[in-house]
KOLVOBA-148926 format. One line per field, with one value per residue: residue in three letters; x, y, z of N, C-alpha, C in turn. Coordinates in pm, whole numbers, plus 50000, padded with zeros to 5 digits. Layout:
BEGIN
rest <- ALA:...
nc1 <- X:...
nc2 <- Y:...
nc3 <- Z:...
cac1 <- X:...
cac2 <- Y:...
cac3 <- Z:...
cc1 <- X:...
cc2 <- Y:...
cc3 <- Z:...
REM end
This chain:
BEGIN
rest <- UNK:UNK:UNK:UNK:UNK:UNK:UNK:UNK:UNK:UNK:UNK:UNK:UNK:UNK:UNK:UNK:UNK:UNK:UNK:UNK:UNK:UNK:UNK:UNK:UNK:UNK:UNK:UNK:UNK:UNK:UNK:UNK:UNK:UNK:UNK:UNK:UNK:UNK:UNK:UNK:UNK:UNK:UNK:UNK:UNK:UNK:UNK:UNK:UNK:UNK:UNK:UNK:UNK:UNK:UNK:UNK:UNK
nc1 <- 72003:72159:72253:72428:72585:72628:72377:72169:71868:71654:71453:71599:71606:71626:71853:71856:71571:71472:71620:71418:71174:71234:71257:70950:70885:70955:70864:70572:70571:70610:70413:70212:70306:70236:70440:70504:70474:70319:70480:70273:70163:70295:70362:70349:70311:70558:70469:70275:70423:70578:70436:70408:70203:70066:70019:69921:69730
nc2 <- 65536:65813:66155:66459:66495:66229:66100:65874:65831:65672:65399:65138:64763:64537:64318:64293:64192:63915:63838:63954:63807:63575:63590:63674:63434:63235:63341:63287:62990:62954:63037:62865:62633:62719:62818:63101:63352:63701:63997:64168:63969:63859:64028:64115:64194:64336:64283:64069:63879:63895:63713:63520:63489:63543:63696:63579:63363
nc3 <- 84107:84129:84321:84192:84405:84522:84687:84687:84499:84410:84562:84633:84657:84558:84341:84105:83872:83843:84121:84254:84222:84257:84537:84547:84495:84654:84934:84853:84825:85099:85225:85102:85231:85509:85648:85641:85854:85902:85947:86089:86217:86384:86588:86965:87268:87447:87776:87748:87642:87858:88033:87956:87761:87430:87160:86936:86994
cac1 <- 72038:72237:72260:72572:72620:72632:72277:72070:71780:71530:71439:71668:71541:71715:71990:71767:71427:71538:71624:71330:71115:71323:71237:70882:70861:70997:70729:70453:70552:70623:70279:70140:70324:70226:70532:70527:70412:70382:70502:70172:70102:70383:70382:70345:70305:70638:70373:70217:70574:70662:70318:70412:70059:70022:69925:69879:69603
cac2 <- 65665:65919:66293:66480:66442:66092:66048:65779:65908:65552:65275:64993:64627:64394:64373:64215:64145:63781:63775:63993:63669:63429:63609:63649:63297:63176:63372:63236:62866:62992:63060:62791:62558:62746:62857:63205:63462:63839:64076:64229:63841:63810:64132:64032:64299:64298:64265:63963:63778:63812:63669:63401:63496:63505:63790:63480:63288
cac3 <- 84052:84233:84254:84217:84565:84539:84729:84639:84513:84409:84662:84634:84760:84489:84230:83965:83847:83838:84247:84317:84121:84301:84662:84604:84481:84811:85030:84828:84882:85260:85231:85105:85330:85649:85731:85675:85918:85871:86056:86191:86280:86528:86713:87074:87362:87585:87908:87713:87671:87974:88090:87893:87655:87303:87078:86800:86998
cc1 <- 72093:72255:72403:72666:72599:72496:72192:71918:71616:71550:71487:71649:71616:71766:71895:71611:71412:71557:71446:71208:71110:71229:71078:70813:70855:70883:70631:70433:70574:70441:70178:70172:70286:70319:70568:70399:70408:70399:70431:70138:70180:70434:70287:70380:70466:70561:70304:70329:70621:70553:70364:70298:70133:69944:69867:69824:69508
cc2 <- 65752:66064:66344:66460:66358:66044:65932:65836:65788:65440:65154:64859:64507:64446:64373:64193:63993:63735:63850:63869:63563:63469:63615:63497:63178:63188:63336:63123:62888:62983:62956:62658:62571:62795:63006:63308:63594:63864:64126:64116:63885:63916:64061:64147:64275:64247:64130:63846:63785:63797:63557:63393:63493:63578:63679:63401:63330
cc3 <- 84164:84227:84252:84337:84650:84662:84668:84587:84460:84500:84573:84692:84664:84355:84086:83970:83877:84042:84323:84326:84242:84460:84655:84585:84641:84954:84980:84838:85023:85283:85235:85186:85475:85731:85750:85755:85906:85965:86141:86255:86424:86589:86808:87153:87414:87704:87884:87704:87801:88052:88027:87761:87542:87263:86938:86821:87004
REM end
């Protein structure tokens, strides 16, 4: 939706109900295969990467 002055005015993330479906379908077998990580997982200090460490052991 837009206001007269062509702003956007509702959060947009997908075209369809149908790809939204599709995408969280995808992260839930991600899931159950092990392959997906969140985002709070794989934050990692700068000072710890370049230690070579591991905020994910």
């Amino acid at each position: 939706m837009e206001t007269p002055t062509k702003q956007q005015t509702d959060k947009r993330g997908f075209r369809t109900k149908r790809e939204a479906e599709e995408f969280l379908a995808s992260v839930e077998n991600m899931k159950a295969t092990g392959e997906f990580v969140s985002a709070s997982s794989a934050r990692i200090l700068l000072s710890e990467w370049a230690r070579g460490g591991s905020a994910l052991s």
